[in-house]
KETI-373853 format. One record per residue (C-alpha): residue number from 1; residue in three letters; x, y, z. Coordinates in Angstrom, 3 decimals, padded with zeros to 6 digits. Example, Ala and Ser with C-alpha at 12.3 -4.5 7.8 and 13.67 -1.06 7.14 Angstrom:
BEGIN
  num  residuo         u         v         w
    1      ALA   012.300  -004.500   007.800
    2      SER   013.670  -001.060   007.140
// end
This chain:
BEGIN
  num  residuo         u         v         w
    1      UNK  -136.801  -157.235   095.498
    2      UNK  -137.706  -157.015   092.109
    3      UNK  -137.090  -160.946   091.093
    4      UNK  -138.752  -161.856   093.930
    5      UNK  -141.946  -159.612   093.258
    6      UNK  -141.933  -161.287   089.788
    7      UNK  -141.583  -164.406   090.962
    8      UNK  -144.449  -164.076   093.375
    9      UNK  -146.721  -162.363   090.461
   10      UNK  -145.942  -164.884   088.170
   11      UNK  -147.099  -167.606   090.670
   12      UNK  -150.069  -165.944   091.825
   13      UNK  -150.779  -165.222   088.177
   14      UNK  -150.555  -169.509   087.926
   15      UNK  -153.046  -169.555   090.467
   16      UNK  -150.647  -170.725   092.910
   17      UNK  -152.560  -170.996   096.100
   18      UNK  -151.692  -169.230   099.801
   19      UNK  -148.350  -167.846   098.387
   20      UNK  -146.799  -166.593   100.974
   21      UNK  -142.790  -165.050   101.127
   22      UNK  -140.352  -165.444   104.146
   23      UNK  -137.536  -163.128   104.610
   24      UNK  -134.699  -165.466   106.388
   25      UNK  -131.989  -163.456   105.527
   26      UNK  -131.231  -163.305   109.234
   27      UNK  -131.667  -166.826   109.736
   28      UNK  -130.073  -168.955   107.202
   29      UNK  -126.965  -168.425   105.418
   30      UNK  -127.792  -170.602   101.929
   31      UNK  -130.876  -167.689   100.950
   32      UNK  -132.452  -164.491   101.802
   33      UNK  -136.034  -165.712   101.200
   34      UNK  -138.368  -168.571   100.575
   35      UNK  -141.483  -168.227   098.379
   36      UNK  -144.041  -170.930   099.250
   37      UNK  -146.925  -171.966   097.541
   38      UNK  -149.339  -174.398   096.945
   39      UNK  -150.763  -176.571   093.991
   40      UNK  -154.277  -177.987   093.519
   41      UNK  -153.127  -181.095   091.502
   42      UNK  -150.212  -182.579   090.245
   43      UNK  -150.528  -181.539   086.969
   44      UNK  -150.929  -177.942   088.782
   45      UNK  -147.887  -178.682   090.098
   46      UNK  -146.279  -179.231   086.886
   47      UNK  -147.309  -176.149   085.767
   48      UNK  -146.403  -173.923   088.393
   49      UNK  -142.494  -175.991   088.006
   50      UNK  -142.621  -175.189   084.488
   51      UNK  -143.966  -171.528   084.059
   52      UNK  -141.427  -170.647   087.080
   53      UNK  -138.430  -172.315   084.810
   54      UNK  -139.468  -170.812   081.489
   55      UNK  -140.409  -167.413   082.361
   56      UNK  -137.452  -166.386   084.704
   57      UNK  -135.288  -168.142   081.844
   58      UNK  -136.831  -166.031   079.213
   59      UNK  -137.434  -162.601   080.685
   60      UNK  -134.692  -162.666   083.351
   61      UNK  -132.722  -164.815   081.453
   62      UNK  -131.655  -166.889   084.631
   63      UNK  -131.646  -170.682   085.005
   64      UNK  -132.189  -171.666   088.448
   65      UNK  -128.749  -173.213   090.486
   66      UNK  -131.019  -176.724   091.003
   67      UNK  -134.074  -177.948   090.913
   68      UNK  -135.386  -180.626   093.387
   69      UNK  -138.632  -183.288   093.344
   70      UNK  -140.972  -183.925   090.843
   71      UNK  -145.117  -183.096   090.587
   72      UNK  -145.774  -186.920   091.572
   73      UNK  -143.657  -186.239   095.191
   74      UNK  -145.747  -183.666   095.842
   75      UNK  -142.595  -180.866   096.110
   76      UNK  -141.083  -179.401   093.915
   77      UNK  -138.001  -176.802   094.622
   78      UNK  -136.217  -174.307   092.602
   79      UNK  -133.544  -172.524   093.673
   80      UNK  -132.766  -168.872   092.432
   81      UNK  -129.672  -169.143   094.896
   82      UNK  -131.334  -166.117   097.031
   83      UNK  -134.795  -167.085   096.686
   84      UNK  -135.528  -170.480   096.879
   85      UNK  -139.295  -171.386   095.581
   86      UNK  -141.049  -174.346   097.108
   87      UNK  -144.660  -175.526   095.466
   88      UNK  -146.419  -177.919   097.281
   89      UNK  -149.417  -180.300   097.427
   90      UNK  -152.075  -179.554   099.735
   91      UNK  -150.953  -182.449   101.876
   92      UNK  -147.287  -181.738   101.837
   93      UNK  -147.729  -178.273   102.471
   94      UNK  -149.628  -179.470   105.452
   95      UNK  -146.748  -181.642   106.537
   96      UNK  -143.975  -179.829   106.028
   97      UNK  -144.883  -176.665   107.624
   98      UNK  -142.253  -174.513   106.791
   99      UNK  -144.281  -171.590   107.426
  100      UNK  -144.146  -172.356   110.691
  101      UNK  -140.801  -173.704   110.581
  102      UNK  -139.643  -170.605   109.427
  103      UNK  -142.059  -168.679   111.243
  104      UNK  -139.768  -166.582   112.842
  105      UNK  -138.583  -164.798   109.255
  106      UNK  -140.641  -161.569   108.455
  107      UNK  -142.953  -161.881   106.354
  108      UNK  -142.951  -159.985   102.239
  109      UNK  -145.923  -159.047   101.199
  110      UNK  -146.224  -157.399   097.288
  111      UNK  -150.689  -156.997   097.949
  112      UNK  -152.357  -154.297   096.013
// end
């Protein structure tokens, strides 16, 4: 619970937008949870891509398994083999759905 915390501190600190976590531990076998979260921009999404990569690398000194997508796609995911982090354009968030895809997951929630 503690990477996935950081990971959603670190993306709300990024002013990731709507992050929102998804246990589905009891419904997929490739991850426990999903982390989702949304990007005002491209170059937003860039960020979010790269401050995810450098600052689990650096303080948690893990490298995710893959990474998928570029800012211009609008979807970028990394892969921390349990968590898997998915940032988003407005519109592909939108499209995509997973929150509702996954809807069934319980919902993490790390609010003050």
């Amino acid at each position: 619970m503690e990477r996935l915390e950081k990971l959603y501190r670190l993306l709300e600190a990024k002013n990731g937008q709507n992050t929102v976590i998804i246990d589905i531990s009891e419904m997929a076998t490739f991850a426990n949870y999903f982390i989702i979260t949304g990007a005002m921009s491209t170059p937003h999404l860039k960020q979010l891509k790269e401050e995810v990569k450098y600052d689990m690398k650096h303080e948690e000194d893990e490298l995710p398994l893959s990474m998928e997508g570029d800012p211009a796609s609008g979807w970028i995911i990394i892969d921390y083999n349990d968590i898997i982090v998915h940032c988003f354009s407005a519109e592909k968030r939108e499209y995509y759905d997973l929150e509702r895809i996954w809807g069934s997951g319980k919902r993490i929630s790390f609010e003050d």
